[in-house]
C-alpha positions in Angstrom: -62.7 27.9 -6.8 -61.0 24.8 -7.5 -62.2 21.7 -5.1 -58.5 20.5 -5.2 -56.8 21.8 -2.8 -55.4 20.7 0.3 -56.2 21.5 4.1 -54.3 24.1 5.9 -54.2 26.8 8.4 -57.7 28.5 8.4 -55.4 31.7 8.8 -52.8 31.5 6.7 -55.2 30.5 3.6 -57.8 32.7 5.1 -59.2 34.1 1.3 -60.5 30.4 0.5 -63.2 30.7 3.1 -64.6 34.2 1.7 -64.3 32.8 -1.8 -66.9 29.5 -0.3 -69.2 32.2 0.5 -69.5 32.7 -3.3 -70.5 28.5 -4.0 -72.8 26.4 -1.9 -71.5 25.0 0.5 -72.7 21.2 0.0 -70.1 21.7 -2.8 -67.2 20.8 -0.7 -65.8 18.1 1.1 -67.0 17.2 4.9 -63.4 17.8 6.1 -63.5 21.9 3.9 -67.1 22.4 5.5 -65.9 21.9 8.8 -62.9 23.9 8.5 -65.0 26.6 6.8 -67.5 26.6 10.0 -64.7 26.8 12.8 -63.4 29.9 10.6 -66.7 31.5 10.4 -66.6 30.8 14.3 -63.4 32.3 15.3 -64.4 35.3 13.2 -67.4 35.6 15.0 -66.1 35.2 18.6 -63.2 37.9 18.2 -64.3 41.2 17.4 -61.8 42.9 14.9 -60.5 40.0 13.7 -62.1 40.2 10.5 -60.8 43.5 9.8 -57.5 42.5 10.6 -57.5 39.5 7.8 -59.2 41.6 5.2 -57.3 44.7 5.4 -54.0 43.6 7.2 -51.1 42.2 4.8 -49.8 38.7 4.5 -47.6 38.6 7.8 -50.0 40.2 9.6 -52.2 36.7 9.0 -49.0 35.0 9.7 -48.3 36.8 12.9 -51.6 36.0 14.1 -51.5 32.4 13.4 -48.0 32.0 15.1 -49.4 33.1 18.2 -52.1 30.9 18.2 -50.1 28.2 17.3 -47.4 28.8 19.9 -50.3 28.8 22.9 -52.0 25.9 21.2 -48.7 23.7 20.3 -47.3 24.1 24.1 -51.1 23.4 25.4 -50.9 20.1 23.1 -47.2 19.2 24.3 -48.2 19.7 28.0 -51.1 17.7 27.4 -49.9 14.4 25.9 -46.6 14.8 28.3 -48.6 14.6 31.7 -51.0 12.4 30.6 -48.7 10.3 29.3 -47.2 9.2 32.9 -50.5 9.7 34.8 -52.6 7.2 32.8 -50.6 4.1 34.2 -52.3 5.4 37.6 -55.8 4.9 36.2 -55.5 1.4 34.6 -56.9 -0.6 37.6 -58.9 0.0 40.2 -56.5 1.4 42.7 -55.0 -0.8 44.9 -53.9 -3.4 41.9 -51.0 -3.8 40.5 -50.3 -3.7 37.0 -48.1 -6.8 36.0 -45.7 -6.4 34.0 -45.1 -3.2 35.2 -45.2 -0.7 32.1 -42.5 2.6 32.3 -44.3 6.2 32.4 -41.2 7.8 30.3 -41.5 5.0 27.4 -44.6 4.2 25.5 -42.9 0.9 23.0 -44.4 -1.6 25.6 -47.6 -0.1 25.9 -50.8 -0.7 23.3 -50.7 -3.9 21.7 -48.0 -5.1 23.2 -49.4 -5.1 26.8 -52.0 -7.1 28.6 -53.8 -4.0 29.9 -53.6 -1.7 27.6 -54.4 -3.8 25.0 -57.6 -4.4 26.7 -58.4 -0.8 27.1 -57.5 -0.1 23.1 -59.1 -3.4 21.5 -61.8 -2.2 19.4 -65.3 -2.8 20.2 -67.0 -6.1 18.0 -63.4 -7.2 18.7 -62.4 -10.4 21.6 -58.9 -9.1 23.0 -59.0 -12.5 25.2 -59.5 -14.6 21.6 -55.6 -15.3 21.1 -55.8 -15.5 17.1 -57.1 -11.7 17.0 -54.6 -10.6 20.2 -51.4 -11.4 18.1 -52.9 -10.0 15.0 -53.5 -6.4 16.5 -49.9 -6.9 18.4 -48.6 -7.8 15.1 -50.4 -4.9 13.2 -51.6 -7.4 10.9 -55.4 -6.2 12.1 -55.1 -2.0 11.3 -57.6 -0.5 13.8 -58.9 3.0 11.8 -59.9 5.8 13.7 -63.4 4.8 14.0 -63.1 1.4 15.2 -63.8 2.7 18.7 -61.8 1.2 21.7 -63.2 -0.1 24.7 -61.9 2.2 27.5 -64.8 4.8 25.9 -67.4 2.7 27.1 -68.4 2.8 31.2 -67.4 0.0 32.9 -65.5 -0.5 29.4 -68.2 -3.0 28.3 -69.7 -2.8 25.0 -73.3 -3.8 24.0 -73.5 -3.8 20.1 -77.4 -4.1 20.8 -77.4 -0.6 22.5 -73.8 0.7 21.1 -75.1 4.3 22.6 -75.1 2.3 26.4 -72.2 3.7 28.3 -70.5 5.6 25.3 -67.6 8.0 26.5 -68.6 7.5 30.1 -65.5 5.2 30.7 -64.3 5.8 33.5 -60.3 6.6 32.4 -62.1 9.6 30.4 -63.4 11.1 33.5 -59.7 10.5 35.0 -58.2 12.3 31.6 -60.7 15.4 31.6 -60.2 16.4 35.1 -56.4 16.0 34.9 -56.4 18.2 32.1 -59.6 20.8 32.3 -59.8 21.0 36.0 -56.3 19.8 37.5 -54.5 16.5 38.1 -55.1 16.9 41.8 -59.1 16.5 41.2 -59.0 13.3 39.6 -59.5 11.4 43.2 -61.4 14.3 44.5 -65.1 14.7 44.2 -65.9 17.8 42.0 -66.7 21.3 44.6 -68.6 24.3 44.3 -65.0 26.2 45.0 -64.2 28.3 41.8 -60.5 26.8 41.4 -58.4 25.1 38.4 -58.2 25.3 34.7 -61.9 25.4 34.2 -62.5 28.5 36.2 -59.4 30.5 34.8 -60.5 29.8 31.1 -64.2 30.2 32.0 -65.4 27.4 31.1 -68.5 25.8 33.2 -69.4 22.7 31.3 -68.3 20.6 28.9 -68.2 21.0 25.4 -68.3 18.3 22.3 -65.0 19.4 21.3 -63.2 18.9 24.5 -65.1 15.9 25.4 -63.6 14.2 21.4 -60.6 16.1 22.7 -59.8 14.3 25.6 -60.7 10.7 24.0 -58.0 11.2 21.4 -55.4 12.6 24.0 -56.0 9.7 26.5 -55.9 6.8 23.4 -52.1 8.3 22.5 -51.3 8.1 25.9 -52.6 4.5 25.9 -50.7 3.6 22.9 -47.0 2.1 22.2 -46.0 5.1 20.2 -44.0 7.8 21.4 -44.8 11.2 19.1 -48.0 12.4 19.0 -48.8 13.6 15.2 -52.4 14.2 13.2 -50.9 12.4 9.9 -50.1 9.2 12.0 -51.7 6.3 10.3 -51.1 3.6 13.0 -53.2 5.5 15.5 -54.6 6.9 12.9 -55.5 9.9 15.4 -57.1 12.8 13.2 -59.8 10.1 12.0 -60.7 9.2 15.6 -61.3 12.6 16.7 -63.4 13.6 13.8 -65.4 10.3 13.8 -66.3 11.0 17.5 -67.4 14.6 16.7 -69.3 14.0 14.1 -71.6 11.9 16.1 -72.0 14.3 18.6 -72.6 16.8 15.8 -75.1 14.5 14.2 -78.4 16.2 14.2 -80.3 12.4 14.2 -78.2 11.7 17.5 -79.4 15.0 19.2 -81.5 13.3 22.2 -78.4 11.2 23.4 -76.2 13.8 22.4 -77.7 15.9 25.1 -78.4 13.6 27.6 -74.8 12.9 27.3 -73.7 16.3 27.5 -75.7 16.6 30.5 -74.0 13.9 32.5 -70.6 15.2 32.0 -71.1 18.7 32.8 -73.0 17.4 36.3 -69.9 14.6 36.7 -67.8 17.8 36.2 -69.1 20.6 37.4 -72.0 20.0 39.9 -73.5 23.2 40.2 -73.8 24.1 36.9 -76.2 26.9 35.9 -78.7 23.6 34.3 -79.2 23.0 38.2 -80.3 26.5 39.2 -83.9 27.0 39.8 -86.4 29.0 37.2 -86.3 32.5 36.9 -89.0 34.8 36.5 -89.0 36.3 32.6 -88.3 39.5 32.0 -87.0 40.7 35.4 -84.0 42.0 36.4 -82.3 38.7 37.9 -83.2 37.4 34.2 -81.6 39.9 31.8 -78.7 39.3 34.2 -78.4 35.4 33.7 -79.0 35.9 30.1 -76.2 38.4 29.7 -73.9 35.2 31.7 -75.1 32.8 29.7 -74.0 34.7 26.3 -70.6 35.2 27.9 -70.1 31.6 28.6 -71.7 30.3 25.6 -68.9 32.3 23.9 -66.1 30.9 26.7 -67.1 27.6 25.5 -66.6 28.0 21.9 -63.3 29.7 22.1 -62.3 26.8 24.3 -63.6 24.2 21.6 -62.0 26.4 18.1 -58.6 26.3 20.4 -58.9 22.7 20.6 -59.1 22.0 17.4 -56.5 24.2 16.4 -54.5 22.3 19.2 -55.1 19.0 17.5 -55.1 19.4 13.5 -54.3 22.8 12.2 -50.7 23.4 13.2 
């Protein structure tokens, strides 16, 4: 097969991926490999679906794909809509006022073009209080790419480019965006519970995953941003970059240690009483096979959640 062609619904062009079983895989691009391994994925986590693709005609791929992309597109849409007005709430420390006061239905005077914002989206190695370099990212004459990392990733949204690892998608606003969408918008000033309520419980899902964590990051920098319509081919935001960039350092086998240690922290932040903090089990006994049958079925939860996030983002 031709190393040409373009990127496109796993679904739809669902015969390139058997054909890449025919040619090492090191042959392709990063961006066909990847697409190749979430396809491989959802074939895996849907029994049947395989069959369906093989022996099923052209609409019948078609018919599937519209239905994922009609939950996925609406998901998406809801997303970027509520967080769009919400995200003016988490700006400051509450109690402050931000000045000039920016509207939650119009995004123009956001980014660049405001004080806070600005702040929150200046990329890290950059000064936003250094005038010179504030009206050249204002002006667009300094293009931020995708993975120039803003500062509202980092905790307490202070960079160290000694330790860039210190504080990495711990910032604070990020912990605001993930419970507003994953648990509900009502649990962003709440302390997380033991109660089995919100998103999270109704789509099984009981920590949190690379995908939705790289998921979230790109959601709340739109919402921080001056433009108004969210798209993957965008080159000022430059959004389909900055999601990939972020995921392939969690990905990143060299990264591993702080990848887990990272992992770690937001699925305690989130959800407290994870299975990590349940004591040992004795092996073999029946309480075991038990928590081992669980933990298959949410290690599956998990991965459906993350292939429908990035379907969400860059495949429709």
């Amino acid at each position: 097969m031709a190393l040409g062609w373009t990127s496109s619904s796993p679904l739809v062009l669902h015969g390139r991926h058997f054909e890449l079983q025919d040619s090492p895989i090191e042959d392709y691009p990063a961006d066909v490999r990847r697409e190749h391994r979430v396809f491989m994925d959802l074939i895996d986590s849907y029994p049947g679906l395989l069959d369906r693709l093989m022996t099923g005609e052209e609409e019948d791929v078609i018919h599937i794909e519209e239905l994922l992309g009609k939950g996925a597109s609406g998901a998406r849409g809801d997303d970027t809509k509520t967080l769009k007005s919400a995200v003016l709430e988490w700006l400051l420390p509450r109690g402050q006022v931000v000045i000039p006061p920016l509207s939650r239905n119009i995004q123009s005077d956001r980014g660049f073009n405001h004080e806070v914002t600005g702040a929150l989206l200046c990329p890290t190695g950059l000064d936003w209080s250094d005038i010179v370099t504030k009206l050249s990212l204002k002006s667009g004459e300094t293009a931020v790419r995708g993975d120039q990392w803003p500062m509202f990733l980092y905790a307490g949204y202070e960079y160290d480019p000694e330790d860039p690892w210190k504080g990495l998608l711990k910032g604070e606003i990020l912990i605001f965006g993930f419970k507003h969408v994953f648990t509900s918008p009502s649990s962003v000033d709440k302390e997380p519970k033991a109660t089995r309520s919100g998103n999270t419980y109704l789509h099984g899902m009981k920590s949190v995953t690379k995908g939705s964590l790289a998921y979230i990051a790109t959601q709340v920098r739109f919402a921080l941003s001056s433009l108004s319509v969210f798209s993957r081919t965008d080159t000022v935001t430059d959004s389909e970059n900055f999601y990939h960039s972020i995921l392939d350092l969690l990905e990143d086998p060299d990264e591993s240690e702080e990848v887990v240690d990272l992992m770690m922290w937001w699925t305690h932040r989130i959800f407290p009483n994870s299975s990590s903090s349940h004591r040992n089990i004795s092996q073999n006994s029946a309480l075991s096979k038990i928590r081992e049958k669980c933990a298959t079925l949410q290690a599956r939860a998990n991965l459906n959640i993350t292939l429908f996030i990035y379907f969400v983002l860059f495949h429709l």
